[in-house]
C-alpha positions in Angstrom: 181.1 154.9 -24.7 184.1 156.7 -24.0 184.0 160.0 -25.8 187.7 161.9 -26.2 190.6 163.2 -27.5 194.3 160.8 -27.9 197.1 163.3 -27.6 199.5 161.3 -29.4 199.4 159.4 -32.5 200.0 155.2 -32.7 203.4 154.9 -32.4 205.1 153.3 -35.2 205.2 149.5 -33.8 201.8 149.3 -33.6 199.1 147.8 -35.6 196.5 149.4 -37.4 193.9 147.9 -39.1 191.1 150.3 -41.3 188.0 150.5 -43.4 184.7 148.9 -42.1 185.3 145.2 -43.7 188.7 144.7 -42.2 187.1 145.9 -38.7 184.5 144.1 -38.3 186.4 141.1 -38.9 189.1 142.0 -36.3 186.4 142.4 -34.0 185.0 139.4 -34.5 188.2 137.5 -34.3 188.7 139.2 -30.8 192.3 140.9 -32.2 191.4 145.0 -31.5 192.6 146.7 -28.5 191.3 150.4 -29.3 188.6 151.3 -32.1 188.7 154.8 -33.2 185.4 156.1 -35.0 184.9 159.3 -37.0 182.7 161.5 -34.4 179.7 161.1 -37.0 179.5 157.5 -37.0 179.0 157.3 -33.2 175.6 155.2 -34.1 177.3 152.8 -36.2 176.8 148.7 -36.1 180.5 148.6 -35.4 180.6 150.7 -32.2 178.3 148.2 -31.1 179.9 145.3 -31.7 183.2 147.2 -29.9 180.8 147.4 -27.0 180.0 143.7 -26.7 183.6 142.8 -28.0 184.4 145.2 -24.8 187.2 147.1 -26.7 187.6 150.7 -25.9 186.2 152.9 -28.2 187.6 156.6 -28.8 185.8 159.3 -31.3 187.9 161.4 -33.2 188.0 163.9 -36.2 188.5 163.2 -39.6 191.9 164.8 -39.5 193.3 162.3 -36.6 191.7 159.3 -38.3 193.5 160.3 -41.8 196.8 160.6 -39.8 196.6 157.4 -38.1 195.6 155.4 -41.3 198.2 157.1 -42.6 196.3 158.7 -45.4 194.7 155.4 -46.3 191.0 155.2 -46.7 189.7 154.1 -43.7 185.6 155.3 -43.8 185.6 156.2 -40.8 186.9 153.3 -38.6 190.5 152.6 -37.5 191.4 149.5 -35.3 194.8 149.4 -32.9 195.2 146.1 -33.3 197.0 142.7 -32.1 199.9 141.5 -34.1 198.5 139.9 -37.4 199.9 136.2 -36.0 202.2 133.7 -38.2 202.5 130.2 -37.8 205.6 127.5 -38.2 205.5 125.1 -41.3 205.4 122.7 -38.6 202.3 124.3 -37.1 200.7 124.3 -40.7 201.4 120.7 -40.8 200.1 119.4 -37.6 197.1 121.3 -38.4 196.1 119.3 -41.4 196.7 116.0 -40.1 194.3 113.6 -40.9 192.8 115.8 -43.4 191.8 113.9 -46.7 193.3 116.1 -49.3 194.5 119.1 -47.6 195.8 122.2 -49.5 198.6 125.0 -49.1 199.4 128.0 -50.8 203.6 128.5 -51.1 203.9 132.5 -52.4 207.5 133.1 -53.5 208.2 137.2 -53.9 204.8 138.6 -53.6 205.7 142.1 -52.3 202.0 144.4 -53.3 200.3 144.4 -50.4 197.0 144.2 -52.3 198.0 141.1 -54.2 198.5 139.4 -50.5 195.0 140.8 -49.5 193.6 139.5 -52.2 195.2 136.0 -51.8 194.0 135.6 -48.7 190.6 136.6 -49.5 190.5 133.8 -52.0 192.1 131.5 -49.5 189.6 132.1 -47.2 187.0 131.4 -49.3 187.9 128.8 -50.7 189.2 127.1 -47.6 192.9 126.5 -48.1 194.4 125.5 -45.2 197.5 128.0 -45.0 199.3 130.0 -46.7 203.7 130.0 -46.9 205.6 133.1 -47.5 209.4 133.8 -47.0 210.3 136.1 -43.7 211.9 138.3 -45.8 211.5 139.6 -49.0 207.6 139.5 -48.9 205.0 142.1 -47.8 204.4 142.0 -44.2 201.2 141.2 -42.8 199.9 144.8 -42.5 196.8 147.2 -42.1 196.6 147.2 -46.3 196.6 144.0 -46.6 193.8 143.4 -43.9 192.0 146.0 -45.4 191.8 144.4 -49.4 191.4 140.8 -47.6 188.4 142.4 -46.3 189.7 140.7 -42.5 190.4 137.4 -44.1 193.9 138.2 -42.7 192.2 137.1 -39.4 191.2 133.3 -40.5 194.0 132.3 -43.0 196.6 130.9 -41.5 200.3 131.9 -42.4 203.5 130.6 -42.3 206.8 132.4 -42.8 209.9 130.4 -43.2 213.5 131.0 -44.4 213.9 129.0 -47.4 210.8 128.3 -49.3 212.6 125.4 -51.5 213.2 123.6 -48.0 209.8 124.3 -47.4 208.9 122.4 -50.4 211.0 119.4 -49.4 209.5 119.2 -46.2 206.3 119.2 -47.5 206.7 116.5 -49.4 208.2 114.3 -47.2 204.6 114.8 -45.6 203.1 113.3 -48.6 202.5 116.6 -50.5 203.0 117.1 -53.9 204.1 120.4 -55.2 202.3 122.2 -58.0 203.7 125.7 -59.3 202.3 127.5 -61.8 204.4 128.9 -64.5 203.9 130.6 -67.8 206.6 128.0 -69.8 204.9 125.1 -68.5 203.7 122.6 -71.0 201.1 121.4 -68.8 197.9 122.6 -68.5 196.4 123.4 -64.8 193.6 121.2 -65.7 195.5 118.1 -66.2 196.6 117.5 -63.1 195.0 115.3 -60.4 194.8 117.4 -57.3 192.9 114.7 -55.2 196.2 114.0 -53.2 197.7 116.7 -50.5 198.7 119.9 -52.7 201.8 123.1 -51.8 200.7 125.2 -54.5 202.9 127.6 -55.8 202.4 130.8 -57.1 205.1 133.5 -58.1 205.1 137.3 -58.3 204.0 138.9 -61.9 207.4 140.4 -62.8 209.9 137.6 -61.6 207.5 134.6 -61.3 208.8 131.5 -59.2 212.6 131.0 -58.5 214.4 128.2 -60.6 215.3 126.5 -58.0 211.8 125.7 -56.6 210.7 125.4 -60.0 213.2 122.2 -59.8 211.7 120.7 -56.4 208.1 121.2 -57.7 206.3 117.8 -58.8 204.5 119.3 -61.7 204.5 122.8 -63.2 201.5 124.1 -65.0 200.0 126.9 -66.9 196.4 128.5 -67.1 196.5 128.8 -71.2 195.4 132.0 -72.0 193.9 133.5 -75.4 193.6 136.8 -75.4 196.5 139.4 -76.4 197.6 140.2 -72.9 200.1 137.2 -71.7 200.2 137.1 -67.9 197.7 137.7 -64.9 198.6 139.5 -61.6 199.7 136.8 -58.9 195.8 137.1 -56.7 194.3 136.3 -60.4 196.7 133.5 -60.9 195.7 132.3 -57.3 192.3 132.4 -57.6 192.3 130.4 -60.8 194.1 127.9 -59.5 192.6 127.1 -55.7 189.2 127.4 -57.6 189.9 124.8 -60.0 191.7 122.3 -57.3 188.4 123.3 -55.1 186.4 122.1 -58.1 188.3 119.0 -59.1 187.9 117.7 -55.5 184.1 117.3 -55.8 
């Protein structure tokens, strides 16, 4: 184990992944080039792992950690890491083929990173096959969100693309049909048959899904709700919705 001191701080292009969860993850996917490790957890499962991963392994104070997490909570373990990878729509497309009923998740304006983290927890475990975001406008792929994905942000793959309606039409013409989910929908999300290739859409909290796509989509649904409060955060909405397609396909 290499014991010692980093004189410098990551620069600000690099990638830092933090808290145990999102670590171990990007240590099993093969993506960390330097762990860092609060001197006091030198005995840690992780530094082990690092050792048969073969990373390098440096053991720091508190204060340095806190820095390069940049104040984030990190219990004790930061990771430089690899460039969080994206894929083409095409990509995401090839990779399905001849899957029966293969699913995607379209995001238009999610931009907390803890919704996204969340997302793709739920996409992992529920095994949708990607995940479409815009290049621009959306949160980046970024130590947060690996952190609240608890490292799903190493197995979901996702796509970023320019125009999302496009994306849509695309997908269709690949024998998907797309399903948003809006709160003006007369349609409920459990009338729908979702044994047939799905782009499921899902729009931020405060601006929902653009009109436009709204236009393109094949159905638009709603999960009713009953209570007093009358929206859920986009990751709820999510996980409703992949859960109940999940369910439907059994």
């Amino acid at each position: 184990m290499n014991i010692q001191r980093k004189k410098n701080y990551a620069k600000n292009n690099d990638t830092i992944t933090y808290g145990i969860n999102s670590v171990r993850e990007s240590l099993r996917a093969d993506n960390v080039n330097v762990l860092f490790v609060l001197e006091r957890m030198a005995r840690h499962e992780l530094v082990d792992l690092a050792d048969k991963k073969g990373v390098e392994t440096k053991f720091v104070d508190a204060g340095y950690l806190d820095k390069l997490a940049g104040g984030n909570h990190h219990q004790g373990f930061v990771a430089k890491t690899k460039s969080y990878s994206t894929y083409s729509l095409d990509d995401l497309i090839s990779s399905v083929k001849g899957k029966k009923y293969p699913l995607f998740l379209i995001l238009d304006g999610i931009e907390d990173p803890h919704n996204l983290g969340a997302i793709l927890r739920s996409c992992d475990a529920f095994g949708v096959d990607g995940v479409i975001m815009k290049k621009r406008g959306e949160v980046p792929l970024n130590g947060t969100v690996a952190r609240v994905s608890t490292g799903a942000i190493n197995y979901v793959k996702v796509a970023t693309v320019a125009n999302l309606t496009q994306a849509a039409e695309t997908l269709k013409k690949n024998g998907f049909w797309i399903v948003s989910s809006d709160g003006e929908a007369t349609k409920s999300y459990d009338e729908i048959d979702y044994k047939c290739p799905i782009g499921l859409v899902v729009g931020s909290e405060g601006f929902g899904i653009s009109r436009l796509l709204l236009e393109h989509s094949d159905f638009v649904i709603k999960i009713p709700m009953v209570g007093h409060v009358n929206s859920l955060n986009a990751s709820v909405s999510a996980a409703i919705l992949i859960s109940q397609i999940s369910l439907a396909r059994k």
